[in-house]
Backbone as CSV, one residue per row, in Angstrom:
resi,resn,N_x,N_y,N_z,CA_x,CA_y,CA_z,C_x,C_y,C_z
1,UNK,-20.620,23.835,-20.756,-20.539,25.030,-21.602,-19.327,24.928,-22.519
2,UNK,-19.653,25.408,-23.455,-18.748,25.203,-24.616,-18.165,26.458,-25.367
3,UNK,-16.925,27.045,-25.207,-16.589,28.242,-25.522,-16.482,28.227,-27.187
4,UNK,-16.310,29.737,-27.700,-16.465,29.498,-28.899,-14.879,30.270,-29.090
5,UNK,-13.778,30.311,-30.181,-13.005,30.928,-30.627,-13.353,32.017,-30.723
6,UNK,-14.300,32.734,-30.974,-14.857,33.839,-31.041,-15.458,34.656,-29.960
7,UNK,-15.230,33.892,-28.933,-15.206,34.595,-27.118,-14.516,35.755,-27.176
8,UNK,-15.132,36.843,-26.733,-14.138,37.581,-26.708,-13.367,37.715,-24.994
9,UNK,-12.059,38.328,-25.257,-11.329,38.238,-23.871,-12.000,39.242,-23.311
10,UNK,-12.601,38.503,-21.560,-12.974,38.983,-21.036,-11.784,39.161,-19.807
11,UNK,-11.358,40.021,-19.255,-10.322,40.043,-18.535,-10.504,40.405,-16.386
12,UNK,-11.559,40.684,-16.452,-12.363,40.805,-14.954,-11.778,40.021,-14.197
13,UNK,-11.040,38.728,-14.221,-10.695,37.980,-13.090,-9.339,38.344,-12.059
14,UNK,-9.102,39.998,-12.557,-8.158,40.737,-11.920,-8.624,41.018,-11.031
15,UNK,-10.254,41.102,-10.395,-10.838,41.228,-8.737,-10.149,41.009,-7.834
16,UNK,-9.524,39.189,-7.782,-9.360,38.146,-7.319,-9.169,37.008,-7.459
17,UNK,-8.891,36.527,-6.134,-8.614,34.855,-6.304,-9.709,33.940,-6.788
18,UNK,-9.640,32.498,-6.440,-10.223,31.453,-6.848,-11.871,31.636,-5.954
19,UNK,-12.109,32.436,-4.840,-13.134,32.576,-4.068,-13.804,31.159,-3.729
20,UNK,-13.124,30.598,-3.158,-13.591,29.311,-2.966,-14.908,29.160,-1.967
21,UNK,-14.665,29.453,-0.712,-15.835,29.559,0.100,-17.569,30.277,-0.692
22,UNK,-16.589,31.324,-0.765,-17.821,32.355,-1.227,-18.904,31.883,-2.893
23,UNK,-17.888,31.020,-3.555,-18.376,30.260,-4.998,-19.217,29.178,-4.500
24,UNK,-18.791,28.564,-3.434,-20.021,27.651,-2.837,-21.188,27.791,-2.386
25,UNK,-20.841,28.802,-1.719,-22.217,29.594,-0.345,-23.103,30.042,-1.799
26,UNK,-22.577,30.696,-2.848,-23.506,31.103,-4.030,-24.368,30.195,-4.689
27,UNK,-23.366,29.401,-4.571,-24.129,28.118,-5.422,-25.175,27.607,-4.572
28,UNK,-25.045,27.389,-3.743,-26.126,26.773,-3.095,-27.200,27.459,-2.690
29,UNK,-26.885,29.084,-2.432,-28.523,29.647,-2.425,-28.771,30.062,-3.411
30,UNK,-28.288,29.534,-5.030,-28.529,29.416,-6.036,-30.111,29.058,-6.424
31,UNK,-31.335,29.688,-7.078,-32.060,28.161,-7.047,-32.267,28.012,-8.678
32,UNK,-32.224,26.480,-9.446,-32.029,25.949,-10.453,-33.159,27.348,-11.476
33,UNK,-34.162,27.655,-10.991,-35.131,28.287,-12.223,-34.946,29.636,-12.015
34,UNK,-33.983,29.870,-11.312,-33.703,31.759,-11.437,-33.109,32.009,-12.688
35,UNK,-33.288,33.245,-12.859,-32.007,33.770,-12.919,-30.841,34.244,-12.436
36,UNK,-29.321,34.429,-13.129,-28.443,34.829,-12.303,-28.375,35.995,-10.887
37,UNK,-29.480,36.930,-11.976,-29.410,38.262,-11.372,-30.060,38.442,-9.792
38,UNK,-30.911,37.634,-9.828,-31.559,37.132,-8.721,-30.988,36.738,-7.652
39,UNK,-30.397,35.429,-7.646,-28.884,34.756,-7.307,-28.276,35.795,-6.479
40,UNK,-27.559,36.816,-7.415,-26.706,38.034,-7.311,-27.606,39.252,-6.056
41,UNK,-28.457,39.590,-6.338,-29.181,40.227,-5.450,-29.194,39.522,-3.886
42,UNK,-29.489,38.264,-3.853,-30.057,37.515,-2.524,-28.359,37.611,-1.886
43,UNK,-27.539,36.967,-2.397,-26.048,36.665,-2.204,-26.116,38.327,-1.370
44,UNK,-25.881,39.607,-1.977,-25.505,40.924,-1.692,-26.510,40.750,-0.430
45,UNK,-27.729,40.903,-0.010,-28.618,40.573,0.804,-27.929,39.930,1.724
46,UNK,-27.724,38.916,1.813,-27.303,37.810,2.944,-25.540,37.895,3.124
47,UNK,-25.458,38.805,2.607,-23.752,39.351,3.021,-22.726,38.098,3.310
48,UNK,-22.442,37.542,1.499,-22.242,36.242,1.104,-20.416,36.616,1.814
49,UNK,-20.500,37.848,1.117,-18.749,38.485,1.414,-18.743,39.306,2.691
50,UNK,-17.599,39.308,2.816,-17.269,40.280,3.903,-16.399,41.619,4.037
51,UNK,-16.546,41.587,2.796,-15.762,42.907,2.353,-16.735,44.278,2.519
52,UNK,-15.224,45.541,3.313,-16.427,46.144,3.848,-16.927,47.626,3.026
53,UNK,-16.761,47.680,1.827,-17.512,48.836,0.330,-18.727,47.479,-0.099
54,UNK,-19.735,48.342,-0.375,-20.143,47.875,-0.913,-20.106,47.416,-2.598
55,UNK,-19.505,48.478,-2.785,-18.981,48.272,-4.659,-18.170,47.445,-5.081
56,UNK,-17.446,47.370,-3.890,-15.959,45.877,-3.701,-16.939,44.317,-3.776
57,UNK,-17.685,44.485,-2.635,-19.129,43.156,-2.379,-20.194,43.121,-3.686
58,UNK,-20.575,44.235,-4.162,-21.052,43.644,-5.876,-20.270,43.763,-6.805
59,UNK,-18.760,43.856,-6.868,-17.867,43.427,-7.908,-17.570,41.925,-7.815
60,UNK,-17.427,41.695,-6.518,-16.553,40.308,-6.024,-17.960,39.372,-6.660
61,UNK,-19.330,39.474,-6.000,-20.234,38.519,-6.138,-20.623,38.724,-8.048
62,UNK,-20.611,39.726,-8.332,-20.584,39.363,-9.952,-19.567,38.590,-10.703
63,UNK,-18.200,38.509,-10.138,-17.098,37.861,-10.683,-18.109,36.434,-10.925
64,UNK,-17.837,36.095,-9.623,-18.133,34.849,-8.743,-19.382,34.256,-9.750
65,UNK,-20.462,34.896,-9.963,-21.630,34.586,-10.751,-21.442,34.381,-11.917
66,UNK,-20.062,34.901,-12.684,-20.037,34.806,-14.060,-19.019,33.401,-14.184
67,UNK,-18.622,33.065,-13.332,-17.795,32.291,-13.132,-18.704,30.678,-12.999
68,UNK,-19.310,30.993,-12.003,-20.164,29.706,-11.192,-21.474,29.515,-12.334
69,UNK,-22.063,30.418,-13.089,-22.980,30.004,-13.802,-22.658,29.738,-15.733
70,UNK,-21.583,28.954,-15.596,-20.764,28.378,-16.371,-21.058,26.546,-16.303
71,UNK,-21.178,26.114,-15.224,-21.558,25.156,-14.408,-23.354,24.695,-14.651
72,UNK,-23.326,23.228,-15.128,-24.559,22.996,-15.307,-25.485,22.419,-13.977
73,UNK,-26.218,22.312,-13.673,-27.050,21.925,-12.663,-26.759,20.780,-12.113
74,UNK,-26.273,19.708,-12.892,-25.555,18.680,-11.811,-24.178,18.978,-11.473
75,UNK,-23.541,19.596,-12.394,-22.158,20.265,-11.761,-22.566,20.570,-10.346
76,UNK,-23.564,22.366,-10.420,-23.943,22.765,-9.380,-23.870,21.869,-8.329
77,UNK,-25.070,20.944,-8.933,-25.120,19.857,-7.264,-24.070,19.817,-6.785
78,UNK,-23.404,18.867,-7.289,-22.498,17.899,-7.030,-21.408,19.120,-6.179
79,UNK,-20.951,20.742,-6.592,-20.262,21.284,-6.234,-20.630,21.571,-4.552
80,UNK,-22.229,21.631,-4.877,-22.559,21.869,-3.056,-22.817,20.741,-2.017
81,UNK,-23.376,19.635,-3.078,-23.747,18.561,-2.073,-22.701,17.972,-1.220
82,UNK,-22.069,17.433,-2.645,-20.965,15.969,-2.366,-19.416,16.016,-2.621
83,UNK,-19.013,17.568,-3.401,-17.747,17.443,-3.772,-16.665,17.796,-2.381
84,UNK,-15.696,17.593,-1.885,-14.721,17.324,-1.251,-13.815,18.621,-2.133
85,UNK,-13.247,19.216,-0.912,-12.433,20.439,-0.940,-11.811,20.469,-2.583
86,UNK,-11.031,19.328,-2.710,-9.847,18.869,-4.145,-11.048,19.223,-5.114
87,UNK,-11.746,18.669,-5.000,-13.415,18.661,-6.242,-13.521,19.840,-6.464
88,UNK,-14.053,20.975,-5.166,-14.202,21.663,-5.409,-13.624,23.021,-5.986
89,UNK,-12.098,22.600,-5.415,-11.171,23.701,-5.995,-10.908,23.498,-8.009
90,UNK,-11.225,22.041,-8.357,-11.122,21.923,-9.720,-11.972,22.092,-10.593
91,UNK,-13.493,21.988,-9.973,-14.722,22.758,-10.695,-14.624,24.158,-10.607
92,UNK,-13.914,24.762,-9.680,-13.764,26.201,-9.840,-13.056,27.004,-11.002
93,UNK,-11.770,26.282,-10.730,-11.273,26.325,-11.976,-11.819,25.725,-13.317
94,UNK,-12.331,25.058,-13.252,-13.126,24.387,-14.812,-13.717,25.823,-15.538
95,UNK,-14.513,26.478,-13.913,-15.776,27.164,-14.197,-15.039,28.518,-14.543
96,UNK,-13.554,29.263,-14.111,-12.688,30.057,-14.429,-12.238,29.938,-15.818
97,UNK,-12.193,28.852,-16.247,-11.395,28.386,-17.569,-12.593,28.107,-18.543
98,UNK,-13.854,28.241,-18.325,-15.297,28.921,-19.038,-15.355,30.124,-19.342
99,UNK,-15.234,30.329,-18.174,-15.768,32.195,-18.303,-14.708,33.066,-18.864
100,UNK,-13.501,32.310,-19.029,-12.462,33.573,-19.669,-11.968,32.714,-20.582
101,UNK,-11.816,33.383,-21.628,-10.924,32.599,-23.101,-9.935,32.464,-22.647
102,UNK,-9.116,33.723,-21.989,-7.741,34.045,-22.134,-7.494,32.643,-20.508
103,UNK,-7.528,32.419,-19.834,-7.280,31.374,-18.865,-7.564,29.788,-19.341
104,UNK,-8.632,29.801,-20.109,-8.748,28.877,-20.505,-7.931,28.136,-21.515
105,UNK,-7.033,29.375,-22.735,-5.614,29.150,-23.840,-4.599,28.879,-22.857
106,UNK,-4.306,29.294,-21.711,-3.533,30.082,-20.620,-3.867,28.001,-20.235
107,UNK,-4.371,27.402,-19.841,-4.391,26.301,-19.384,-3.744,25.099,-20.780
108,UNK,-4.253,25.737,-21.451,-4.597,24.241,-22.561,-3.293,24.510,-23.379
109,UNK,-2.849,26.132,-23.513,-1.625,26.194,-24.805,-0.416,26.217,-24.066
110,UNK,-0.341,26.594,-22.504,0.853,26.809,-21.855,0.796,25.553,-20.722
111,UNK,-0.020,25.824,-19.881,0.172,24.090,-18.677,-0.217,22.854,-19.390
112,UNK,-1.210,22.703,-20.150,-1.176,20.935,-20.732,-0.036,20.995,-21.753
113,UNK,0.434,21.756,-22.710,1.714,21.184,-23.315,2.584,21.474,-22.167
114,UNK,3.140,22.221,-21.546,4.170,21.947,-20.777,4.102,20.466,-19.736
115,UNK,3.111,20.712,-19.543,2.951,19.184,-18.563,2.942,17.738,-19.460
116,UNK,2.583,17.855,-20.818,3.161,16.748,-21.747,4.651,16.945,-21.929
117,UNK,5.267,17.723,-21.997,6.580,17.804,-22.267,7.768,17.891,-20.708
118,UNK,6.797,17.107,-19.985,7.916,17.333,-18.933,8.574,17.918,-18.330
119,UNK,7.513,19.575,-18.615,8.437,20.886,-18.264,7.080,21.260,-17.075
120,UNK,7.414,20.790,-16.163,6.633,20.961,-14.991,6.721,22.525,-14.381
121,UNK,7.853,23.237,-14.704,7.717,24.715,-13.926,7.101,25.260,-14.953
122,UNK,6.650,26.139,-14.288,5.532,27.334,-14.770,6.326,28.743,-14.644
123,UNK,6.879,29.073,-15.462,7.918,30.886,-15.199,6.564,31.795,-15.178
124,UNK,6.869,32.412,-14.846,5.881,33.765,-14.673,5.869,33.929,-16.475
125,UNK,6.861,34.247,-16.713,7.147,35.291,-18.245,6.351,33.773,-19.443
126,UNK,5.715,32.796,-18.898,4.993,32.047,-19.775,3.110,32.836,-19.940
127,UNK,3.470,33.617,-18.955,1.630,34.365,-19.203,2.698,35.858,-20.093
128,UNK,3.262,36.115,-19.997,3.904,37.262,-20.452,4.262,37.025,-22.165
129,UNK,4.339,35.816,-22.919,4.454,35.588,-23.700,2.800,34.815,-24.708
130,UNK,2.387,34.461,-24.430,0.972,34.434,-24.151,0.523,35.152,-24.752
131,UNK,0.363,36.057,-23.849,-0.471,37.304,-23.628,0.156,37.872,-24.943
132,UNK,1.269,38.510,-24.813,1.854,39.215,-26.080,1.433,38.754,-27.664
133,UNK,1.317,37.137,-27.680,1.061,36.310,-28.759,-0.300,36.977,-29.207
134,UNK,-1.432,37.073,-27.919,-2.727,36.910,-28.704,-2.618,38.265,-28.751
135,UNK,-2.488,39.431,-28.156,-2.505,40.755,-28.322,-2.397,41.393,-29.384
136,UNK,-1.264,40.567,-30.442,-0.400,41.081,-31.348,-2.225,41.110,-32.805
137,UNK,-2.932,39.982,-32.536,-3.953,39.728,-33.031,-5.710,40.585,-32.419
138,UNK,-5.610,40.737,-31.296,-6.713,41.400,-30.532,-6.489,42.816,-29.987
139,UNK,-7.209,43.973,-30.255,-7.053,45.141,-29.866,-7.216,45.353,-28.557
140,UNK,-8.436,44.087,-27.798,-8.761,44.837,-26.179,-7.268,44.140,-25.576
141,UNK,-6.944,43.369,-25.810,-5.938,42.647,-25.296,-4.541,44.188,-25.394
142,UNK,-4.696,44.403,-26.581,-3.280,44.826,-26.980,-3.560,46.411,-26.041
143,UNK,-4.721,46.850,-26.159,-4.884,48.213,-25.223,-4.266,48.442,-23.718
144,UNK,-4.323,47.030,-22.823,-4.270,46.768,-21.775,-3.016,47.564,-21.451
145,UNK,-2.678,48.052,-20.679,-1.800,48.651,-19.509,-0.657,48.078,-19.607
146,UNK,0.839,47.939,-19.422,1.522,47.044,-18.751,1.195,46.872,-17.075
147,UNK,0.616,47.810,-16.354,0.552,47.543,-15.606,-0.642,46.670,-14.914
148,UNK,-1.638,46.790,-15.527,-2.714,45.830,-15.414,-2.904,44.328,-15.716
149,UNK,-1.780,44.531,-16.632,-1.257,42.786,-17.127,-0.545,42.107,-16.288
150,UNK,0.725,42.948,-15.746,0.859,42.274,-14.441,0.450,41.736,-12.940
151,UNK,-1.054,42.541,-13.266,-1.825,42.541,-12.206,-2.708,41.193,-12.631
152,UNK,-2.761,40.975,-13.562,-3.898,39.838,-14.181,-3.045,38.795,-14.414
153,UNK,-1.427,38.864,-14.252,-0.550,37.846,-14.288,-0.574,37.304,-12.427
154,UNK,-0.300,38.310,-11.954,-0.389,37.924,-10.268,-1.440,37.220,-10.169
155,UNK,-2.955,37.499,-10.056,-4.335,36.789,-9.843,-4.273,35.677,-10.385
156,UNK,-3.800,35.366,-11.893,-4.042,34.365,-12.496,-3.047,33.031,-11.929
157,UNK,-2.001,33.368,-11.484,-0.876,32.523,-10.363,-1.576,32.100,-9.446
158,UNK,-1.943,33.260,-8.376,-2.889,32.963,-7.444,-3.662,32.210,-7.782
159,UNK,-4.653,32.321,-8.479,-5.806,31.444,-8.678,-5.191,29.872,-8.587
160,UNK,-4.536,29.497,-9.941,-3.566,28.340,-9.753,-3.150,27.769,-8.654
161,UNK,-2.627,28.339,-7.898,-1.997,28.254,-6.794,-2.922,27.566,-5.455
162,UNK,-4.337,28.276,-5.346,-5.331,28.032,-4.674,-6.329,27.128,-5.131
163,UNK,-6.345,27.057,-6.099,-7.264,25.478,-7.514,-6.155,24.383,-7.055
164,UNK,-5.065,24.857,-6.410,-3.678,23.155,-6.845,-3.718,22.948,-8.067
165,UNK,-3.705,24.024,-8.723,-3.022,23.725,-10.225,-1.510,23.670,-10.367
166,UNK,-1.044,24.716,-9.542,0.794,24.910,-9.700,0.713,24.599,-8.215
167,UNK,1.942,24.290,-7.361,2.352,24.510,-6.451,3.018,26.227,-5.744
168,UNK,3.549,26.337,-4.414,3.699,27.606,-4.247,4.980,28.141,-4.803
169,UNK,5.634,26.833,-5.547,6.570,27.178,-5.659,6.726,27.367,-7.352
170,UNK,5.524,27.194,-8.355,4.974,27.040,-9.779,5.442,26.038,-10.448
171,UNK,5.117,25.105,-9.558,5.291,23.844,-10.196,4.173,23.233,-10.839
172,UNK,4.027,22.494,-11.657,2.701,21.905,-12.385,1.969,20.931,-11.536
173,UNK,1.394,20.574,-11.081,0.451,19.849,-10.290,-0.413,18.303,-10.873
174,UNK,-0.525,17.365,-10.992,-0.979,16.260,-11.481,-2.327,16.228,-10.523
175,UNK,-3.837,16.707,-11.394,-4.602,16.632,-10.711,-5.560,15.668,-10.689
176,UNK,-5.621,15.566,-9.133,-6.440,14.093,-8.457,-8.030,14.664,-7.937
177,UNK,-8.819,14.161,-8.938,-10.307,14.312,-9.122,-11.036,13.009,-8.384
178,UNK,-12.158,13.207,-7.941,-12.961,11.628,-7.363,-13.207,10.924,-8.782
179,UNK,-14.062,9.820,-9.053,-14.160,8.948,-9.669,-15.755,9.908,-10.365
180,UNK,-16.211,9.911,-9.085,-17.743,10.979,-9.393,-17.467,12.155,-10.282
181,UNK,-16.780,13.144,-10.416,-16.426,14.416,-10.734,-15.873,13.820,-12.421
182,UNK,-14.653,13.070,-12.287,-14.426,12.446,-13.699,-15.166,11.816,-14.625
183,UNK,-16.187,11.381,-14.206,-17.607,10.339,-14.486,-18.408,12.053,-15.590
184,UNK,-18.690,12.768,-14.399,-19.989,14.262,-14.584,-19.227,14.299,-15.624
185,UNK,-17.681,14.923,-15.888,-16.803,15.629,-16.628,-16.845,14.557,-18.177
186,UNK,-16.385,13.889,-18.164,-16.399,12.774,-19.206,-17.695,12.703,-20.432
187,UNK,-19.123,12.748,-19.319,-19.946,12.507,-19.664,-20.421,13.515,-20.586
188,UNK,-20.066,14.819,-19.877,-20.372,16.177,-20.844,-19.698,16.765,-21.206
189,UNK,-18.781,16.989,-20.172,-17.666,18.009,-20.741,-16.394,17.207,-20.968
190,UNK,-16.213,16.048,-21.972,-14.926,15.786,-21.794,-13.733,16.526,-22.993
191,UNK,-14.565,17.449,-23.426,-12.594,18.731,-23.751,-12.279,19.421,-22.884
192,UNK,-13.080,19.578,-21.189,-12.936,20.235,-20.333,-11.506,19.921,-19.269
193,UNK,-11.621,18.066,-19.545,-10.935,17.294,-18.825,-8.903,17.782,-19.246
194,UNK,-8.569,18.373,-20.360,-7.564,18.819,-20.355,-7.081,19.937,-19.592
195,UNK,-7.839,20.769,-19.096,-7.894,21.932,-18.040,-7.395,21.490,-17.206
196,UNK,-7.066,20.124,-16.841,-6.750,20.002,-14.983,-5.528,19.085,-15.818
197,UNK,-4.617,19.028,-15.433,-3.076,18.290,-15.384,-2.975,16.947,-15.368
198,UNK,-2.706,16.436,-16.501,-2.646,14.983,-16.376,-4.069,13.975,-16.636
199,UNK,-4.850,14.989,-16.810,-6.290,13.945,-17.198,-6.513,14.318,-18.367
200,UNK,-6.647,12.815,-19.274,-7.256,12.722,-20.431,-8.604,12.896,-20.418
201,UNK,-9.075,12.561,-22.093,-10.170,12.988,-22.021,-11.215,12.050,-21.972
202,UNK,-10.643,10.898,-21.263,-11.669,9.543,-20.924,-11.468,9.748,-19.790
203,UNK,-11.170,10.648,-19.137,-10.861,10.393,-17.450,-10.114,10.128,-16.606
204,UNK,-9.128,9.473,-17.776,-7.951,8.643,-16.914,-6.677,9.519,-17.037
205,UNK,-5.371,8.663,-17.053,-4.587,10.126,-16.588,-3.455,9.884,-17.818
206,UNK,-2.982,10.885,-18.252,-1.932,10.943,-18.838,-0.161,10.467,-19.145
């Protein structure tokens, strides 16, 4: 999937974390000729989450769906069949850094130049400046709360944090993909391959 400049910021990934377990279990009782909504129904059905509102359990599994069906059908596979924990935490994020503009600038304008420039920490006040940048240009952005921004600054750490993008301590992370996953990525998505730390866009590393 291929975002357009003209995405607008979608900001929802303030739910939660990276949902790792629960992005899998979806995917796989996924089936290729549904639709999402379908997907979304069976998941709520088979009580994918364990959260105990139900409005909390179809917020969380819609995140999750807008997220995971970003991901093309051998992605899919490969996320349920064959990928290995590391795999899977970096297709998550791939599939995070799809579905939202603002994470996806948030990767490519703040962690890949900092990680070319040798500035491996990650300050908090680098989403705080960011954010302010595109706001100054976008109204939904600029409407936002201060307090909701900090809330979408926390999640968005987290997420990182749980992908092994930063360390716990926000450090930048040099990420180690299988040979398989770099191969899928290359083949289709290789402007995707700057999203993860240290991989070019042939696969190899920086």
């Amino acid at each position: 999937m291929t975002l357009s400049d003209n995405q607008p910021y979608k900001m929802s990934f303030a739910t939660g974390g990276l949902f790792l377990n629960e992005s899998v279990e979806v995917a796989r009782i996924h089936v290729p000729t549904e639709e999402w909504d379908v997907t979304l129904h069976r998941a709520l059905e088979e009580g994918v989450t364990s959260l105990p509102k139900a409005a909390s359990r179809r917020r969380t599994l819609r995140e999750i769906v807008n997220r995971i069906s970003t991901l093309d059908e051998a992605e899919l596979e490969f996320l349920v069949e064959d990928a290995d924990r590391q795999d899977q935490q970096a297709m998550l994020w791939l599939a995070t850094c799809r579905a939202y503009r603002f994470v996806r600038e948030f990767a490519t304008e703040v962690i890949h130049e900092r990680f070319l420039s040798f500035q491996f920490d990650l300050p908090l006040d680098s989403f705080d400046v960011l954010f302010s940048a595109k706001a100054e240009w976008d109204e939904g952005l600029a409407g936002i709360s201060p307090t909701t921004r900090a809330k979408l600054r926390q999640v968005l750490f987290r997420m990182m944090r749980e992908a092994n993008v930063i360390s716990n301590d926000n450090r930048i992370l040099s990420a180690y993909i299988s040979p398989r996953l770099k191969s899928i990525l290359a083949e289709k998505h290789p402007q995707d391959l700057v999203l993860l730390p240290g991989l070019t866009r042939d696969g190899g590393t920086s």
